[in-house]
N, C-alpha and C positions, 0 to 999 in steps of 0.2 A: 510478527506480522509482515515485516518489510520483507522477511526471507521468503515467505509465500510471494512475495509482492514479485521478488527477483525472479524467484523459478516460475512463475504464470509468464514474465517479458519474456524469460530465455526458451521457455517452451514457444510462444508467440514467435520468438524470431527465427527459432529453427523450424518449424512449420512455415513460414515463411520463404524460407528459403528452397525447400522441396515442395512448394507451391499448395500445398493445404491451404487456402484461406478461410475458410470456415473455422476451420482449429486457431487459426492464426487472430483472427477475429474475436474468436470469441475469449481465448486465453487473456489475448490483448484487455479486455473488458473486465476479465477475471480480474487481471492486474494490476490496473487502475483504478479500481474501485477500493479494493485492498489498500491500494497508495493512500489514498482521499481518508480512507477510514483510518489509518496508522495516523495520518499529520493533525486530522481531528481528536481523536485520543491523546498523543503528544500535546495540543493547546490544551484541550481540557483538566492536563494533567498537572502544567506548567501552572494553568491558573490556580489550579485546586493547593497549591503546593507555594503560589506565591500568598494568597489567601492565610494559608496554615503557619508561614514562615512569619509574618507581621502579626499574626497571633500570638504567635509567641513571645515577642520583644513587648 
């Protein structure tokens, strides 16, 4: 998911740079959202797994 997350910024910043903003915008959006959703899944994953680990002991 982070790898979608990279190629939506780099599409974002190379539209950016030949002045697409719209594309640049909206990719950027693409991006970020992706980001928010990997670092949410990452906690929930970390909890789920600290949970499982103290279960075990």
């Amino acid at each position: 998911m982070l790898k979608w997350a990279l190629f939506f910024f780099i599409i974002s910043i190379v539209a950016a740079i030949f002045g697409f903003s719209g594309i640049s915008e909206a990719s950027a959006d693409i991006a970020r959202i992706l980001f928010y959703i990997a670092v949410v899944l990452f906690l929930i994953f970390l909890v789920l797994g600290l949970i499982a680990g103290k279960a075990l002991l």
